[in-house]
N, C-alpha and C positions, 0 to 999 in steps of 0.2 A: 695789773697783771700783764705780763710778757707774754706776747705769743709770736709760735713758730711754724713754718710750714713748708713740706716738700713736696716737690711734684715729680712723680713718676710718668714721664713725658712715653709715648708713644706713637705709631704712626697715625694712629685714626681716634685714642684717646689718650687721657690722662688721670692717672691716680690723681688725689687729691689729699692729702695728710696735713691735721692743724693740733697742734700741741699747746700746751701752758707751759709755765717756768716749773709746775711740779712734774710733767712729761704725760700729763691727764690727756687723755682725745679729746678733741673734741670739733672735730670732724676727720669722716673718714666715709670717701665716698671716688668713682667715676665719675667721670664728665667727658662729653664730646671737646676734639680740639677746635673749639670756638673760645675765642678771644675774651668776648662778650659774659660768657656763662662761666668762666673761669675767673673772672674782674669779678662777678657780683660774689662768687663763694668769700672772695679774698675780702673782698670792701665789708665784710663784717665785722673784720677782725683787723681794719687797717689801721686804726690811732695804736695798737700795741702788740702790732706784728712789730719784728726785730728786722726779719726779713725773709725771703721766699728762694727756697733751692729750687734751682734745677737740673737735672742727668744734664751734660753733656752726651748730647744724641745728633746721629745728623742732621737732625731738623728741630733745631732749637730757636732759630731766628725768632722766627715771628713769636713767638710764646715770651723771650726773654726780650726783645726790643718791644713790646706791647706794655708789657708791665713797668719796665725803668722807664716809658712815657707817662705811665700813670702814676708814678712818683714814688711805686716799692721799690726797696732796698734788695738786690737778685744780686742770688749770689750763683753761679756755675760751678757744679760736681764735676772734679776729676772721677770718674769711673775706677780708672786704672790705680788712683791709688788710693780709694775708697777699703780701707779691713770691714769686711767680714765676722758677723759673729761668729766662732767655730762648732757652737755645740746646736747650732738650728738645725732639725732636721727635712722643715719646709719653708719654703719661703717664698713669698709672691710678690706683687704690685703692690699690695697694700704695706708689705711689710718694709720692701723698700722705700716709699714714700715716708714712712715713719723716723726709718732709719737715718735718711737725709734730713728731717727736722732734727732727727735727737743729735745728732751728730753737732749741727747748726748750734744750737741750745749747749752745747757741753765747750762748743770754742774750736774743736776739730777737724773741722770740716776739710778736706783737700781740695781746692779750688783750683776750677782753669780759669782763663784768660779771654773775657770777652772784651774779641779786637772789635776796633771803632767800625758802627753801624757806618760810618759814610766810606769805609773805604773796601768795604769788603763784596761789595760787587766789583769795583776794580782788581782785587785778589780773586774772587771767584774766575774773571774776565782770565785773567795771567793765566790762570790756573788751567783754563782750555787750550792755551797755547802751550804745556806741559804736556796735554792729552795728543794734541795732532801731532807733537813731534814724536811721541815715541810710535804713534801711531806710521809715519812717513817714516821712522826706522825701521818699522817691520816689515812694509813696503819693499824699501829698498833692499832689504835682507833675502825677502824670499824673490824677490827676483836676481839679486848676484847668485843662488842658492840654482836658480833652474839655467841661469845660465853657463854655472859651470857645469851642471849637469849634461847639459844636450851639447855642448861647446866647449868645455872643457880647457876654458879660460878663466880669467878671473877678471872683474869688473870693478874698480871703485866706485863707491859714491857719487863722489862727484865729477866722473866718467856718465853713470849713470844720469845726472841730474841732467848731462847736457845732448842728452840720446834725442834725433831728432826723428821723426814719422820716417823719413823713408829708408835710415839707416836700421831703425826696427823690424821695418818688412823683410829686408835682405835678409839678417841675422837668421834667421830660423826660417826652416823649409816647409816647415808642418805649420797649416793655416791658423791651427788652433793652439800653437804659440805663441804666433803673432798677436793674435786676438788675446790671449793672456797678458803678453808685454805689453799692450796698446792701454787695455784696462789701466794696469798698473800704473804705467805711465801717468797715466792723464790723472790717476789717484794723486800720486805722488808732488804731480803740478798743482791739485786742487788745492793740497792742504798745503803745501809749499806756500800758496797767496793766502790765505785764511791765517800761517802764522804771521807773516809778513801783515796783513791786514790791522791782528791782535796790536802785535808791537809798535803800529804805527797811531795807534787808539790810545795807546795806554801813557806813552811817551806824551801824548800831546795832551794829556789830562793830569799824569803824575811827574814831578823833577822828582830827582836825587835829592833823596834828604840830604845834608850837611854829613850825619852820625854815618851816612854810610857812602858817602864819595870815595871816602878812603880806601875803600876795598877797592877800586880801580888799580891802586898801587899792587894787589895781588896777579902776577903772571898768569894768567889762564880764566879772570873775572873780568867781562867785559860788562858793558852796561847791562844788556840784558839778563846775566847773571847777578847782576849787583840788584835790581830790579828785583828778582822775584827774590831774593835773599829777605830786602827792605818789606814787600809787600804779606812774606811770612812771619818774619820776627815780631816786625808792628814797635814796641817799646825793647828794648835790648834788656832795659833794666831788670824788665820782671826774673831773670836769669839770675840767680845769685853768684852761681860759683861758673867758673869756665865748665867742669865738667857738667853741671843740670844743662848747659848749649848744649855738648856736644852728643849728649843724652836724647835730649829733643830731635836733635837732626841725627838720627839713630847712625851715629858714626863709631858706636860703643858696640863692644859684644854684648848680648844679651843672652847670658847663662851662668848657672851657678858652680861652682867648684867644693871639695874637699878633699884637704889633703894632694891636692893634684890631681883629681881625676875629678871628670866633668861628672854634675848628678844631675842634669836637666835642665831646659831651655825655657826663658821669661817672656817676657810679652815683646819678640823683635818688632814689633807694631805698634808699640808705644810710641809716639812722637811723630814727628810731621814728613811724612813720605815727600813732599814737597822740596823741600831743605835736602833732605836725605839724596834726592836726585841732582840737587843744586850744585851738591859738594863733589858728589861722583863726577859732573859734570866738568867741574872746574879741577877735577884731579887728571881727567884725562888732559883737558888742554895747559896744567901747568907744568906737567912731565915734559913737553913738548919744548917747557918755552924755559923750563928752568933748569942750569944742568946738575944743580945739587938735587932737587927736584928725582931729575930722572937716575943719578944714582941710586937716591934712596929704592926706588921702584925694581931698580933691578935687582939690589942685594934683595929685598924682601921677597920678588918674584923666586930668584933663588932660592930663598929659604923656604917658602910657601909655594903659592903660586901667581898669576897677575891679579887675580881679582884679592884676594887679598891684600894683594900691595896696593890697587887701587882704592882700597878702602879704608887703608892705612894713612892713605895719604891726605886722603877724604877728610880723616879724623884729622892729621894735623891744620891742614887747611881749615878747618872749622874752628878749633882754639886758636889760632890764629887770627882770624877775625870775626871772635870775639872781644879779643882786645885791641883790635883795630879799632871796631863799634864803641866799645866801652870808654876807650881811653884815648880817643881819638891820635892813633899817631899812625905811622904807614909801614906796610911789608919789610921784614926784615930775616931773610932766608937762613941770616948766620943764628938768629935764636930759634929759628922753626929746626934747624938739620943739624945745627952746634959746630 
């Protein structure tokens, strides 16, 4: 007899759902998230379990690296594109945990992608240096923001970055703007060296795969962008078609039409916010550097407006390497712009 089983993962517990091949219970219960007490329900049913779902939740590590130690076969639920029965009027823990076994059981299941336990505290690692910078941009912002307030000049960036203690005091007459720019400041330098720290970690632990050198060849991808690109993707393959990429690094609109007229907006949050900033990233610096590039930004700023375009561009630069990754060959602007 075949048996199947889903777990309804939570913060503090866990459903527990266990099926046969005729879709019988035959367990249906809670349990504390302990490792230990969730092994022994399962090891009843281990010579003809099939295998074991679980939610993709943010806190699936330990539940799903625990168990692929203990030799089950885990399989991870996409959520997102998990159907729904339509005609249930209630639905709970238990019903979901079910659902994820029968699903399993019928061959249907929508699975994500469990990236490699060994590399993913190095991506967790990147993943903070994603945080302090947008963090040091907001920084920077809201102090060009006071300064042209009270001063009614404008300040770059990297104006800003090189502001030294005494040129700060001068600036402002009122003590307790000094005192706000001094704060900021020193914010600004903190996490200045914490990124610089991150990417001096990560470099000397991780190379450049092979599949993703290539993207060097793209104008406005520099290692650290090629970095975190390699450390989100993880296998390129699992991507079938160019468009499920560029889906993932939500470089796609996410809403429905008929007829021409818009009838509602899907899940823009589906896919990897990570990537997503990678690409916006690498669109601002390839307008820069590339000048079909920066044509295209304009007509579309034109037609729309920049952020659009920037996201336009976003999206090419995304299918663009993807068959960079895929099929290993290098940047080629005349088939990105025609």
């Amino acid at each position: 007899m075949k048996t199947y089983a889903g777990i309804d993962l939570h913060s503090s517990n866990s459903f527990v759902g266990v099926i046969n091949q005729d879709d019988k219970k035959l367990h249906s219960r809670r349990h504390e998230n302990n490792l230990k007490e969730i092994s022994k329900v399962l090891g009843k049913y281990k010579k003809s379990l099939q295998g074991v779902v679980v939610e993709s939740t943010y806190n699936w590590y330990w539940l799903v690296d625990g168990l692929l130690e203990q030799g089950y076969k885990v399989h991870l639920a996409n959520p997102a594109a998990i159907q729904q029965y339509k005609g249930l009027k209630n639905r709970d823990d238990k019903y979901d945990a079910f659902w994820l076994a029968h699903l399993l059981r019928l061959g249907i299941l929508p699975q994500g992608y469990i990236y490699p336990k060994s590399l993913r505290p190095i991506r967790d690692l990147f993943r903070r240096r994603i945080m302090f910078v947008k963090q040091r941009t907001t920084q920077i912002l809201s102090l060009q923001s006071m300064i042209a307030r009270n001063k009614g000049v404008e300040q770059s960036a990297s104006a800003i970055a090189r502001f030294r203690d005494d040129f700060i005091n001068q600036m402002f007459d009122c003590p307790h703007l000094v005192s706000t720019a001094r704060h900021q400041i020193e914010t600004i330098r903190f996490l200045e060296k914490q990124i610089k720290d991150i990417e001096a970690e990560v470099e000397g632990i991780v190379e450049l795969d092979k599949a993703y050198q290539k993207l060097l060849s793209i104008p406005g991808i520099g290692r650290i962008l090629a970095m975190t690109i390699m450390l989100e993707v993880g296998d390129i393959g699992r991507f079938e078609t160019v468009g499920n990429y560029s889906s993932y690094c939500r470089c796609v609109k996410a809403q429905s039409t008929s007829n021409g007229k818009k009838k509602g907006n899907n899940n823009r949050k589906n896919g990897n916010r990570y990537l997503s900033w990678a690409y916006v990233e690498a669109a601002n610096h390839n307008k820069r550097n590339c000048p079909r590039a920066r044509k295209f930004v304009e007509r579309k700023t034109a037609e729309k407006n920049y952020t659009v375009a920037i996201k336009a561009l976003a999206n090419k630069l995304s299918k663009a390497s993807y068959f960079i990754m895929r099929d290993q060959t290098i940047y080629d602007p005349s088939l990105l712009f025609g």
